[in-house]
N, CA and C atoms of all chains as a GROMACS GRO file, in nm:
protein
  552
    1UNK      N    1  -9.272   2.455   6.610
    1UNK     CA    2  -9.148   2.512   6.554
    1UNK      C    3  -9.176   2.577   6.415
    2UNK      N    4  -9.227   2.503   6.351
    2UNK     CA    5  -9.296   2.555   6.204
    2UNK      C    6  -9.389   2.672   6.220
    3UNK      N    7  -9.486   2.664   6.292
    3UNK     CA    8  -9.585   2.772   6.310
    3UNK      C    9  -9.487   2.900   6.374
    4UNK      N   10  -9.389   2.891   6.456
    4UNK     CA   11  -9.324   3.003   6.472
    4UNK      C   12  -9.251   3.063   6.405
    5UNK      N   13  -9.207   2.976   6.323
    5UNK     CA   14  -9.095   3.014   6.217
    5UNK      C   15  -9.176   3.111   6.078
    6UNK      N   16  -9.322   3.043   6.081
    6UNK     CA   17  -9.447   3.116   5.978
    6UNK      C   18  -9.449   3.265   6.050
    7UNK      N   19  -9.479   3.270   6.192
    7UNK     CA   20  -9.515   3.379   6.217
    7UNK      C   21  -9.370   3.520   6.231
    8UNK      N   22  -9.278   3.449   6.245
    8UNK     CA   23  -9.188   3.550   6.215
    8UNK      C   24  -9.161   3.603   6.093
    9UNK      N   25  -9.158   3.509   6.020
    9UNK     CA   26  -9.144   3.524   5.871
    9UNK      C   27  -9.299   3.640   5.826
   10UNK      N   28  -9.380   3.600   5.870
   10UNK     CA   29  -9.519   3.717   5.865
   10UNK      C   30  -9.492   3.835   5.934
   11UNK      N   31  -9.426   3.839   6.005
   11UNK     CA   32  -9.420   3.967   6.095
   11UNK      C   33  -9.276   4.045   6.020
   12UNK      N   34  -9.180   3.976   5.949
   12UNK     CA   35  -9.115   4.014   5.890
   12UNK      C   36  -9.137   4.074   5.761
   13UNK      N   37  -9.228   4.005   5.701
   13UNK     CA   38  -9.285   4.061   5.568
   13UNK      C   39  -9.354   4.219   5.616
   14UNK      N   40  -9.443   4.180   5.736
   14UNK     CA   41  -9.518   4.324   5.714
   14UNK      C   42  -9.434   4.421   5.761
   15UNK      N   43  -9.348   4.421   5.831
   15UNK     CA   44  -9.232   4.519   5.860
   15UNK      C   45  -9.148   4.597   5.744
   16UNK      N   46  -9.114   4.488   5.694
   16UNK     CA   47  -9.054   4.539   5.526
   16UNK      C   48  -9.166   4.634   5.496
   17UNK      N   49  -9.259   4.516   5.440
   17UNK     CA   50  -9.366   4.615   5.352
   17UNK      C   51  -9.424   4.749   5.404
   18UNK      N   52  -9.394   4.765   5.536
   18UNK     CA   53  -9.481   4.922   5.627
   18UNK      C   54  -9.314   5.023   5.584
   19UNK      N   55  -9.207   4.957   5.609
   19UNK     CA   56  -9.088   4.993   5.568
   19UNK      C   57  -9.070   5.068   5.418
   20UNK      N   58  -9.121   4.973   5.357
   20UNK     CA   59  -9.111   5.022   5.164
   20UNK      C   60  -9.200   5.127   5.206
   21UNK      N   61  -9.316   5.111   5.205
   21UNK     CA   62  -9.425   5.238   5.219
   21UNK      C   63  -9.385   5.358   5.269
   22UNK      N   64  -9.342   5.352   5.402
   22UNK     CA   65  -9.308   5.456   5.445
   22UNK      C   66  -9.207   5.534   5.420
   23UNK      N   67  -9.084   5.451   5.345
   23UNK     CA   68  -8.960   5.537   5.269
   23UNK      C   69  -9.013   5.594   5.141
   24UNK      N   70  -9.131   5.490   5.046
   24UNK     CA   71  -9.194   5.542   4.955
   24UNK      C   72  -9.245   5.688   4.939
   25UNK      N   73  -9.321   5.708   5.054
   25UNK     CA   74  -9.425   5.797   5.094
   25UNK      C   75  -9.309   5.959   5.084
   26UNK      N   76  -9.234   5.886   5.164
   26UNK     CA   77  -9.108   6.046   5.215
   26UNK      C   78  -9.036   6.027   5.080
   27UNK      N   79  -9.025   5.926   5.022
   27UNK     CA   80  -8.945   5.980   4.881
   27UNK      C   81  -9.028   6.056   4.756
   28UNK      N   82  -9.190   6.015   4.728
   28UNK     CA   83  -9.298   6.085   4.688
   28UNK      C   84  -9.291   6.238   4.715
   29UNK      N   85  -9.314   6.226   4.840
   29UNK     CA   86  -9.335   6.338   4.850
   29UNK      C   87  -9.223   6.505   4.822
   30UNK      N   88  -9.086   6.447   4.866
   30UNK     CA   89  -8.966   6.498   4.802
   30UNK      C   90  -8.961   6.518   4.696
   31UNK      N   91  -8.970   6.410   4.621
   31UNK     CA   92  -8.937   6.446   4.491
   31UNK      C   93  -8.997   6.439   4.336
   32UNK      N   94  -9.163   6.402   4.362
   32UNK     CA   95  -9.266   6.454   4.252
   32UNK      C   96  -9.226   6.617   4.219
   33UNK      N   97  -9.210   6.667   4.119
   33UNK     CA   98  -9.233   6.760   4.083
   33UNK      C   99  -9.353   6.821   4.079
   34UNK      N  100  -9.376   6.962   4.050
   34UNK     CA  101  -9.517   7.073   4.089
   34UNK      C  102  -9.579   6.982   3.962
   35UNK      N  103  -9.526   6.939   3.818
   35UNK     CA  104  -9.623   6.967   3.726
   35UNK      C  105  -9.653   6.800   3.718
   36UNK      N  106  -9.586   6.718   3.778
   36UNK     CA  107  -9.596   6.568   3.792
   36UNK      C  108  -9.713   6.533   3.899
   37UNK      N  109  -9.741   6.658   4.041
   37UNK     CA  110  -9.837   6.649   4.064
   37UNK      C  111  -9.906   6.708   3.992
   38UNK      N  112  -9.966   6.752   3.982
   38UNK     CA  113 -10.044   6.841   3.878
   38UNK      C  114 -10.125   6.782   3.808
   39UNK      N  115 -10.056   6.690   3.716
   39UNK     CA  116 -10.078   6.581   3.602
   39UNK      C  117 -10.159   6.481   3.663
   40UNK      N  118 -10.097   6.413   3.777
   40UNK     CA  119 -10.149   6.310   3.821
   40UNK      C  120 -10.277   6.342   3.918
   41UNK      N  121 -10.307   6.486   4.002
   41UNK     CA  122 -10.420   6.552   4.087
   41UNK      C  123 -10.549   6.541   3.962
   42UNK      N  124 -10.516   6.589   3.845
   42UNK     CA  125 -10.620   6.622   3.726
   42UNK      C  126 -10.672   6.505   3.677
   43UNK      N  127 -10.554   6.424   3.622
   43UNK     CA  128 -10.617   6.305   3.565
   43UNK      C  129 -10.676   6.200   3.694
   44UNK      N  130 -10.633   6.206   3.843
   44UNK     CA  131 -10.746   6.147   3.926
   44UNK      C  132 -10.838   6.223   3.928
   45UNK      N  133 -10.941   6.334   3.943
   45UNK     CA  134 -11.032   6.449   3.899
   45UNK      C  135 -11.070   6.367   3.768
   46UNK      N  136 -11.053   6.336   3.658
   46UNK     CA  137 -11.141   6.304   3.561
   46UNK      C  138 -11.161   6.173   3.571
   47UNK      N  139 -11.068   6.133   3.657
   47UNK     CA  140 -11.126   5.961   3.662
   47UNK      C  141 -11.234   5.925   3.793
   48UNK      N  142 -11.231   6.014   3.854
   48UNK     CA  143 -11.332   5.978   3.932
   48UNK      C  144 -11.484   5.933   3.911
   49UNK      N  145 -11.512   5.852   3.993
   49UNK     CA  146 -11.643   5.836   3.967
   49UNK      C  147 -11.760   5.843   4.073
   50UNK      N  148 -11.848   5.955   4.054
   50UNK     CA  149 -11.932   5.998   4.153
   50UNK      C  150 -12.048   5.932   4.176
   51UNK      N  151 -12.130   5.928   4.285
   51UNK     CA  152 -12.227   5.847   4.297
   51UNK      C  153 -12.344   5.936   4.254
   52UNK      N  154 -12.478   5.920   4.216
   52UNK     CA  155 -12.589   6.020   4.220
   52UNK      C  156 -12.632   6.025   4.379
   53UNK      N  157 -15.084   7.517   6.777
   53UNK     CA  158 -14.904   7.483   6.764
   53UNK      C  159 -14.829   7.512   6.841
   54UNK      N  160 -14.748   7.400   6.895
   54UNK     CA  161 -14.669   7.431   6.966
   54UNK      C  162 -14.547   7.514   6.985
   55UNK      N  163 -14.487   7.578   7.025
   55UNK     CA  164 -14.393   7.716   6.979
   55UNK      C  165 -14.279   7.662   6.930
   56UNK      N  166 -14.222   7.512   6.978
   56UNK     CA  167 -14.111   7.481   6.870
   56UNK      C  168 -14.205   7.404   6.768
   57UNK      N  169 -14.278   7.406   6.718
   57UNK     CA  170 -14.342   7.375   6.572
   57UNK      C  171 -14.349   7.505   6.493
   58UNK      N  172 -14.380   7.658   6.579
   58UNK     CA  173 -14.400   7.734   6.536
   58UNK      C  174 -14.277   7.765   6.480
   59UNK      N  175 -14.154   7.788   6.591
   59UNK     CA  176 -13.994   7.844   6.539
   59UNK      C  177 -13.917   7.736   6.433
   60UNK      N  178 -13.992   7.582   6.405
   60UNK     CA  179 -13.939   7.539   6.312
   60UNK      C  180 -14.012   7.572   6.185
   61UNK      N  181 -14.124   7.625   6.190
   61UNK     CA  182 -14.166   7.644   6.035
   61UNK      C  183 -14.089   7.772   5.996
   62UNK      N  184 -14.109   7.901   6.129
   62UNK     CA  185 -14.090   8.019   6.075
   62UNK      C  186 -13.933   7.982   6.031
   63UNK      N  187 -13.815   7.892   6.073
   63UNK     CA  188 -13.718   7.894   6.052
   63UNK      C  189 -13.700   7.858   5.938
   64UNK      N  190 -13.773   7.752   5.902
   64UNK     CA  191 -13.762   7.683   5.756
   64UNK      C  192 -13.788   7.836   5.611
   65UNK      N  193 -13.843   7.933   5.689
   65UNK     CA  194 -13.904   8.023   5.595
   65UNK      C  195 -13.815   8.152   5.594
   66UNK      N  196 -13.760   8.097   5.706
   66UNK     CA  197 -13.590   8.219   5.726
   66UNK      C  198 -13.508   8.173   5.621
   67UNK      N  199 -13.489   8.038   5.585
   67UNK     CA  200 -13.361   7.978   5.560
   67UNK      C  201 -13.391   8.001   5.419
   68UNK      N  202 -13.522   8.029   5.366
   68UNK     CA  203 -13.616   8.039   5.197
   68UNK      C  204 -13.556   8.219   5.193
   69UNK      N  205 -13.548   8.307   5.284
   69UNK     CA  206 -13.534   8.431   5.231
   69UNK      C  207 -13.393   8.468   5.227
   70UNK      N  208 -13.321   8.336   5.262
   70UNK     CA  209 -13.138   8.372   5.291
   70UNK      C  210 -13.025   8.304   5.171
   71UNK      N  211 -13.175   8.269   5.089
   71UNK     CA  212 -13.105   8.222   4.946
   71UNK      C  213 -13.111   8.304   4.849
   72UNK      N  214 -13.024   8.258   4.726
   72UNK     CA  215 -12.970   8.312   4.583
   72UNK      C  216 -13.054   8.240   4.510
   73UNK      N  217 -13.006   8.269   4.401
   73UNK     CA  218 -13.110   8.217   4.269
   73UNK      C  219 -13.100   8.061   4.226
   74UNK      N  220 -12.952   8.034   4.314
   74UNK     CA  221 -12.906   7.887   4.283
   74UNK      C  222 -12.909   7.813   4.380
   75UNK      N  223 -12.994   7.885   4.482
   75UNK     CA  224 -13.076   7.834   4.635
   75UNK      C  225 -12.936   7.824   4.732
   76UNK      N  226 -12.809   7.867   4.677
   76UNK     CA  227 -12.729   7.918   4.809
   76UNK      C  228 -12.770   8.027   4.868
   77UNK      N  229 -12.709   8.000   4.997
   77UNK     CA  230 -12.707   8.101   5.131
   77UNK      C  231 -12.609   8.172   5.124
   78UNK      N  232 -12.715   8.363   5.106
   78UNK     CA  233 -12.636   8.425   5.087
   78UNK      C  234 -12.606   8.531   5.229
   79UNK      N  235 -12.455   8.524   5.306
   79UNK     CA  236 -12.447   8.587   5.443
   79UNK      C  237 -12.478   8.680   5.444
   80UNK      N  238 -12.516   8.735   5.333
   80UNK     CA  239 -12.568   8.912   5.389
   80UNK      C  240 -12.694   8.923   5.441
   81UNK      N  241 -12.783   8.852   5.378
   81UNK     CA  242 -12.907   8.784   5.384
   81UNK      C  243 -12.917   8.741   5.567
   82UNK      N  244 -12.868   8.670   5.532
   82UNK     CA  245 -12.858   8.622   5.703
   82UNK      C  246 -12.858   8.687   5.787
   83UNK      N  247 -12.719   8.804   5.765
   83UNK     CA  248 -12.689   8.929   5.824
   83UNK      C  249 -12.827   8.984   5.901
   84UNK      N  250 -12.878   9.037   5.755
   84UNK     CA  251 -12.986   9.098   5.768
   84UNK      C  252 -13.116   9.064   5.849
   85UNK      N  253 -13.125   8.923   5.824
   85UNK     CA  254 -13.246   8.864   5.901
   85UNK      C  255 -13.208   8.861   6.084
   86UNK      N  256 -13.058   8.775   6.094
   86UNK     CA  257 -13.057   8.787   6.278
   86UNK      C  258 -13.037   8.946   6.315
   87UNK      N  259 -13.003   9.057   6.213
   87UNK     CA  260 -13.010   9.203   6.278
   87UNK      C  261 -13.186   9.194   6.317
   88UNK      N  262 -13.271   9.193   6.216
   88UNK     CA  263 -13.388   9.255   6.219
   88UNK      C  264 -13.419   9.150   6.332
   89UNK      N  265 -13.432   8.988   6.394
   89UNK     CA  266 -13.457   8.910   6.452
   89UNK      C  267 -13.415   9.004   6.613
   90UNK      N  268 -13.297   9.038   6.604
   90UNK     CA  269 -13.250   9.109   6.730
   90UNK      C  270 -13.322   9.230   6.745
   91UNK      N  271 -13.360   9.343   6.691
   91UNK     CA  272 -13.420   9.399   6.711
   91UNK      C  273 -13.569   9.372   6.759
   92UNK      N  274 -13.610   9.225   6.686
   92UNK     CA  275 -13.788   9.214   6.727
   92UNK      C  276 -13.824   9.164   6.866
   93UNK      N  277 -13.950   9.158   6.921
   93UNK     CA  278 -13.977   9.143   7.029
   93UNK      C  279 -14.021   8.981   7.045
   94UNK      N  280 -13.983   8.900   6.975
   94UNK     CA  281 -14.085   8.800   6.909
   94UNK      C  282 -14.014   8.668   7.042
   95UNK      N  283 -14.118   8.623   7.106
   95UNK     CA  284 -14.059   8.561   7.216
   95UNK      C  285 -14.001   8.422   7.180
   96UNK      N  286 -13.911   8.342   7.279
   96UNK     CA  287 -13.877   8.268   7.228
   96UNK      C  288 -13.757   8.234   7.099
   97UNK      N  289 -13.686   8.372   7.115
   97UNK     CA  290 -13.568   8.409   7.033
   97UNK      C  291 -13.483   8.298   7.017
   98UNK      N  292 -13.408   8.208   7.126
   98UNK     CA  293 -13.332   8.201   7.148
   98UNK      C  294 -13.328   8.049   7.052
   99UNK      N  295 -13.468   7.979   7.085
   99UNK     CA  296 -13.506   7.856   7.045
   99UNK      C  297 -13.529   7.868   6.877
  100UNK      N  298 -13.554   8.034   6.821
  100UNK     CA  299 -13.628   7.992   6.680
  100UNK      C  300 -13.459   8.067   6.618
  101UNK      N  301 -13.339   8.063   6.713
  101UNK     CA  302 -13.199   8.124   6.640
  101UNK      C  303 -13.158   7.938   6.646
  102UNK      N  304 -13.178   7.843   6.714
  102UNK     CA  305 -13.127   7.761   6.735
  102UNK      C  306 -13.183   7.693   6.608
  103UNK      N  307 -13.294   7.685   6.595
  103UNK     CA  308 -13.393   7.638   6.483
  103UNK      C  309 -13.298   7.684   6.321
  104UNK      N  310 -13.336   7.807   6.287
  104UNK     CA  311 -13.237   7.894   6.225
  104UNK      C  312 -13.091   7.822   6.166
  105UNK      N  313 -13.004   7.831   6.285
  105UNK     CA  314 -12.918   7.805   6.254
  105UNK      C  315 -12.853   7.677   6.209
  106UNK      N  316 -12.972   7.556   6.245
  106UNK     CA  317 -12.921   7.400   6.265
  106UNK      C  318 -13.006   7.418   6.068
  107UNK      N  319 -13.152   7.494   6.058
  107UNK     CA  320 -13.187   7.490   5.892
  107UNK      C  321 -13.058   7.543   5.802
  108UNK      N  322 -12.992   7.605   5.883
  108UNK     CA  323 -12.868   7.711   5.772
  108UNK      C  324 -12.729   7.600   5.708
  109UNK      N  325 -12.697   7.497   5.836
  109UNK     CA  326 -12.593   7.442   5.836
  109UNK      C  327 -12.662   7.325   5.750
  110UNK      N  328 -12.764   7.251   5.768
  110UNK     CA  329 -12.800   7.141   5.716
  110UNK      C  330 -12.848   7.183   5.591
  111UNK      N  331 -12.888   7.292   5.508
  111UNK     CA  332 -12.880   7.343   5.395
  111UNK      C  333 -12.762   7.337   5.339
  112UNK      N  334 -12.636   7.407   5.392
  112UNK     CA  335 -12.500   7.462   5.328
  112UNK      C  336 -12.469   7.291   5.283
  113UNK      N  337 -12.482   7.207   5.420
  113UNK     CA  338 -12.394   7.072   5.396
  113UNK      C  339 -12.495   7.002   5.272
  114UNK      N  340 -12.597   7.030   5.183
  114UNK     CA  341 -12.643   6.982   5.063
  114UNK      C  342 -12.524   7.018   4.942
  115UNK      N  343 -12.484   7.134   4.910
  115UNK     CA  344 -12.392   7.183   4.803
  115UNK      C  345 -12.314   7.251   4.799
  116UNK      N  346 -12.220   7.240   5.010
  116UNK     CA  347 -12.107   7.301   4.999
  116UNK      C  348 -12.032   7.186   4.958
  117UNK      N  349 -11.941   7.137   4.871
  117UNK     CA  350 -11.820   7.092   4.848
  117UNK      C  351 -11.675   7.078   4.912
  118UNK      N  352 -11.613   7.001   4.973
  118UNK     CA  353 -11.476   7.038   5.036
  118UNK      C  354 -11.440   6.969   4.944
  119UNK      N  355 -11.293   7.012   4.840
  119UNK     CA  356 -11.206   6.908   4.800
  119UNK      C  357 -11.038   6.944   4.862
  120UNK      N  358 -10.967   6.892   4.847
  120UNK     CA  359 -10.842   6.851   4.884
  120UNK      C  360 -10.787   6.813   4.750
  121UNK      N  361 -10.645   6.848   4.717
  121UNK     CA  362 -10.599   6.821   4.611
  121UNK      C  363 -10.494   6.866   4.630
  122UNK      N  364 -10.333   6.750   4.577
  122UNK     CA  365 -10.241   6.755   4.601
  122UNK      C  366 -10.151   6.797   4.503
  123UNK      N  367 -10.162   6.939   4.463
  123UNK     CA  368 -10.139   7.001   4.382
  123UNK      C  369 -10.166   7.132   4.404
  124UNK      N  370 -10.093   7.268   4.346
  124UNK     CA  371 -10.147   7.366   4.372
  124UNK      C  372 -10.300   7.403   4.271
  125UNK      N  373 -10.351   7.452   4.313
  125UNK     CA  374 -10.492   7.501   4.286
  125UNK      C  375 -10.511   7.586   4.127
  126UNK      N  376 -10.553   7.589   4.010
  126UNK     CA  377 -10.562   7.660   3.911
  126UNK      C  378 -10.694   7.626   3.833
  127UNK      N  379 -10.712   7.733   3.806
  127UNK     CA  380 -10.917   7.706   3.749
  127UNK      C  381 -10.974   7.618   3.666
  128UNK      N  382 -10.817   7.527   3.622
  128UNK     CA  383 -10.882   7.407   3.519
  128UNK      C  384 -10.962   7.299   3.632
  129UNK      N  385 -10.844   7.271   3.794
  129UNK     CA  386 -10.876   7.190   3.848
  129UNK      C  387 -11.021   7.185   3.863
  130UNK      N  388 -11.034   7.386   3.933
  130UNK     CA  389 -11.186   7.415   4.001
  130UNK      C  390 -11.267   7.349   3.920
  131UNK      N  391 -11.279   7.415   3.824
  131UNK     CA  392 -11.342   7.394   3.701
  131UNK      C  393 -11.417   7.232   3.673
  132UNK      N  394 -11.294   7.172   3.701
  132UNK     CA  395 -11.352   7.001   3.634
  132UNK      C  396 -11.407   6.950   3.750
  133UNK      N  397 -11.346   6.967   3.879
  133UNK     CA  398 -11.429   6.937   3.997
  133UNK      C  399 -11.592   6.970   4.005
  134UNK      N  400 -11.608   7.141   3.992
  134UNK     CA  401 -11.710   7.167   4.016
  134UNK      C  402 -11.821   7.092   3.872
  135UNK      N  403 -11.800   7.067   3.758
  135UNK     CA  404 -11.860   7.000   3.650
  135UNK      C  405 -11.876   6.879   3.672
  136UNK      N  406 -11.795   6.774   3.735
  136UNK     CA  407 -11.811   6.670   3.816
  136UNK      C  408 -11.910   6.663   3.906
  137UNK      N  409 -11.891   6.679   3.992
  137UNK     CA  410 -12.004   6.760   4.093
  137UNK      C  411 -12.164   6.792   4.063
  138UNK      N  412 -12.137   6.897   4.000
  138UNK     CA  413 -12.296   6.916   3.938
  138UNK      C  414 -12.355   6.801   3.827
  139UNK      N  415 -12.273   6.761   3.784
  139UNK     CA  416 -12.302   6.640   3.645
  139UNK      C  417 -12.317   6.548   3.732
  140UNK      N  418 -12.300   6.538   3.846
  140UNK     CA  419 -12.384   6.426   3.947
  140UNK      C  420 -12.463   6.442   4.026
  141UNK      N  421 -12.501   6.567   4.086
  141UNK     CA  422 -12.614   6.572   4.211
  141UNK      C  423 -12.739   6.660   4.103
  142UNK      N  424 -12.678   6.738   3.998
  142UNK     CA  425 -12.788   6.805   3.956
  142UNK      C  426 -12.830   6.932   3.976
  143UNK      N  427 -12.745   6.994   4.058
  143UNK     CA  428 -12.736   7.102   4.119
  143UNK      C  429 -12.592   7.183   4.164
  144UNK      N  430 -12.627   7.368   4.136
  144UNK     CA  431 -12.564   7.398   4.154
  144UNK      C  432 -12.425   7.397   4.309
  145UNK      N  433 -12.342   7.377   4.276
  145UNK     CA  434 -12.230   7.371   4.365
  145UNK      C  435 -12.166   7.463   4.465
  146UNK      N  436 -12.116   7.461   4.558
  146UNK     CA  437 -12.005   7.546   4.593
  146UNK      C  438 -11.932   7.483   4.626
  147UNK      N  439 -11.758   7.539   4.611
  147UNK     CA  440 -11.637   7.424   4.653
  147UNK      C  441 -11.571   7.528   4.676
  148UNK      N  442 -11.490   7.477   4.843
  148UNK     CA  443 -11.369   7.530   4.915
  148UNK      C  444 -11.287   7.383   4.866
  149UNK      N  445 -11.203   7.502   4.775
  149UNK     CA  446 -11.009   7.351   4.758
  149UNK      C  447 -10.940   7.415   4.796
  150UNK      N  448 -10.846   7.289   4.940
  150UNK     CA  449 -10.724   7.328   4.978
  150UNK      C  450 -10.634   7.244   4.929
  151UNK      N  451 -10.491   7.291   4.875
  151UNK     CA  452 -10.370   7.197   4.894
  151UNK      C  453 -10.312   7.147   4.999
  152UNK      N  454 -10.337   7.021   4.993
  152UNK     CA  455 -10.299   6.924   5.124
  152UNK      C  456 -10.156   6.836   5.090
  153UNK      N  457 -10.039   6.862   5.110
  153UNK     CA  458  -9.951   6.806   5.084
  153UNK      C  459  -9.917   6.661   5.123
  154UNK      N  460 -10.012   6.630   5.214
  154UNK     CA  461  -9.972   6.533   5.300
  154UNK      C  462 -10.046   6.402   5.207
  155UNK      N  463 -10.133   6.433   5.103
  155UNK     CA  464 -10.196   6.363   5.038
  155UNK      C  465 -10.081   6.305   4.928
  156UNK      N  466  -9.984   6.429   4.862
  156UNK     CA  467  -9.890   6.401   4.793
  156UNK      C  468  -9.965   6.431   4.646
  157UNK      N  469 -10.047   6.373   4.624
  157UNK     CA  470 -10.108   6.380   4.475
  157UNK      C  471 -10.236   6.338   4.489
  158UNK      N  472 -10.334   6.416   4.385
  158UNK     CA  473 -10.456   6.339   4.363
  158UNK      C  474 -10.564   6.452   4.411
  159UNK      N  475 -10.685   6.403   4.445
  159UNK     CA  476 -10.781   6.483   4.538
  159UNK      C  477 -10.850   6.369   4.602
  160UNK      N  478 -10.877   6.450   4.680
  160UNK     CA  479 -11.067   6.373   4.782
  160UNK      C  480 -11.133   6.497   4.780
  161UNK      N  481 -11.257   6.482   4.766
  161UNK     CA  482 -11.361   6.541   4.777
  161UNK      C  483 -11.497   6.504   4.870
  162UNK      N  484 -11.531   6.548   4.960
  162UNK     CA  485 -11.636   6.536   5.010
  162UNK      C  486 -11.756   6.645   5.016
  163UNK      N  487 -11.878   6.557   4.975
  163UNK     CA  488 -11.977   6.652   4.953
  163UNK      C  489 -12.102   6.563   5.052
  164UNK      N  490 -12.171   6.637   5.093
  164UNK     CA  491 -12.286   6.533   5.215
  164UNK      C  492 -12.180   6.434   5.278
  165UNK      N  493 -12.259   6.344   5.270
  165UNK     CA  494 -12.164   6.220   5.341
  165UNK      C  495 -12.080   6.131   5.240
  166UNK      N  496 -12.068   6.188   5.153
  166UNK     CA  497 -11.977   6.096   5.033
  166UNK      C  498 -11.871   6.155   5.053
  167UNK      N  499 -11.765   6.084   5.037
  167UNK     CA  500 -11.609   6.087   5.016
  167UNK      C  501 -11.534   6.036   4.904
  168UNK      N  502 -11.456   6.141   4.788
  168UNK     CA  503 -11.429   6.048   4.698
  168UNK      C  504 -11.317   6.092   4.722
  169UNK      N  505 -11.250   6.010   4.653
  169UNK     CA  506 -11.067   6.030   4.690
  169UNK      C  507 -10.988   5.934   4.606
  170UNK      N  508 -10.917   5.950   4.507
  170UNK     CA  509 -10.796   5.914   4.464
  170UNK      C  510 -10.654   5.987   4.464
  171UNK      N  511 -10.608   5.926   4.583
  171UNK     CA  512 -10.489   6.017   4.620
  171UNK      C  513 -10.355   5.912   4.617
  172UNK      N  514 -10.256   5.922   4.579
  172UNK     CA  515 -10.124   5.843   4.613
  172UNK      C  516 -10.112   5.795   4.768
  173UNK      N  517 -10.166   5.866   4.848
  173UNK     CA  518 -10.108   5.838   4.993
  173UNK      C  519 -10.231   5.730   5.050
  174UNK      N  520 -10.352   5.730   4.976
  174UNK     CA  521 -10.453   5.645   4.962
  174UNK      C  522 -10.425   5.498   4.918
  175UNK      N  523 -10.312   5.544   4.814
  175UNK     CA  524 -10.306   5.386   4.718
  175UNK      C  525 -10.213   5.318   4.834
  176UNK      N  526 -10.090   5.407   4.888
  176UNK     CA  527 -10.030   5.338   4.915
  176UNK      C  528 -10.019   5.283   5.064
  177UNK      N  529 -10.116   5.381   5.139
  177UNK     CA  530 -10.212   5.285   5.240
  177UNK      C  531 -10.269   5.145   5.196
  178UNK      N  532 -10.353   5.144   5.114
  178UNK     CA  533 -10.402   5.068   5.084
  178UNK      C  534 -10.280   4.915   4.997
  179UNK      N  535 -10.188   4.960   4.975
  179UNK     CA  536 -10.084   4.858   4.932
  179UNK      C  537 -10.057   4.827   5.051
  180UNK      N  538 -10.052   4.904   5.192
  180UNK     CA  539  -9.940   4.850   5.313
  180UNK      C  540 -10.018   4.773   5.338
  181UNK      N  541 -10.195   4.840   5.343
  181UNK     CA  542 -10.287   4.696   5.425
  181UNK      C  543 -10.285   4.569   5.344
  182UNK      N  544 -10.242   4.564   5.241
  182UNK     CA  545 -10.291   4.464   5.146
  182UNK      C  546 -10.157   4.356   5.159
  183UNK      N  547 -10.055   4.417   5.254
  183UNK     CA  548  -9.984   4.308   5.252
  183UNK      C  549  -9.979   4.236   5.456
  184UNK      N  550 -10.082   4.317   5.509
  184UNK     CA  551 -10.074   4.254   5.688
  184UNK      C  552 -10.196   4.112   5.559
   0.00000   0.00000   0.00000
């Protein structure tokens, strides 16, 4: 009874959480502005770190 | 020597006359060599174009560059990419950047078999897996 009650409760969490993400993702993408990407494309570009 | 020993050296020595000063491959070059190749009588064409062409591609894939970047494109980006780039392999570059929206923000870059990438749609993959 316990172990089922764990696994719904797990299967519930990751549902939410694929849920947040995926409303995240479509709200990102809507509504970053050109120069908010911009900002954030450049400064990942200088933070990168390359291998030799 | 055997004739594919032969069409891999002469190829290796095709792929030496189809470069620039910064050892890219330049297509005119190329142009020029499979015209004059088509015109010659030199047997075994078909095997020393195959030769040829596998030296041409496995050259380009040393210091062609693909990046991706979720942003529109302006010469500061090129710019710091390609300085990146060379400030790590040591050598001159070439880079095709497209805007990939689907990334949302950030870049990936792949050069040989490396992939670098800090992108939003990356992080937040990586948040969904981090909660299965």
């Amino acid at each position: 009874m316990e172990q089922e009650r764990e696994k719904v409760l797990k299967e519930a969490r990751e549902e939410i959480a694929s849920l947040v993400i995926l409303t995240t993702t479509k709200v990102l993408q809507k509504d970053l502005s050109d120069d908010e990407k911009s900002r954030f494309s450049k400064s990942a570009i200088d933070s990168l770190k390359l291998s030799n | 020597m055997p004739a594919s020993s032969k069409h891999k050296t002469l190829a290796k020595s095709l792929l030496g006359l189809s470069l620039d000063e910064h050892g890219h491959i330049v297509e005119s070059k190329v142009k020029e060599i499979l015209s004059s190749l088509k015109d010659s009588k030199i047997s075994g064409l078909r095997s020393l174009l195959r030769y040829f062409y596998t030296e041409v591609r496995l050259h380009e894939y040393t210091y062609h560059a693909i990046a991706e970047i979720g942003c529109k494109d302006d010469p500061s980006i090129t710019n710091s990419i390609i300085q990146k780039l060379e400030a790590s392999v040591g050598k001159n570059i070439r880079l095709t950047i497209t805007e990939n929206p689907k990334i949302i923000s950030g870049c990936r870059i792949r050069l040989k078999d490396d992939v670098y990438e800090d992108t939003v749609s990356n992080r937040l993959h990586k948040l969904e897996k981090s909660f299965h």
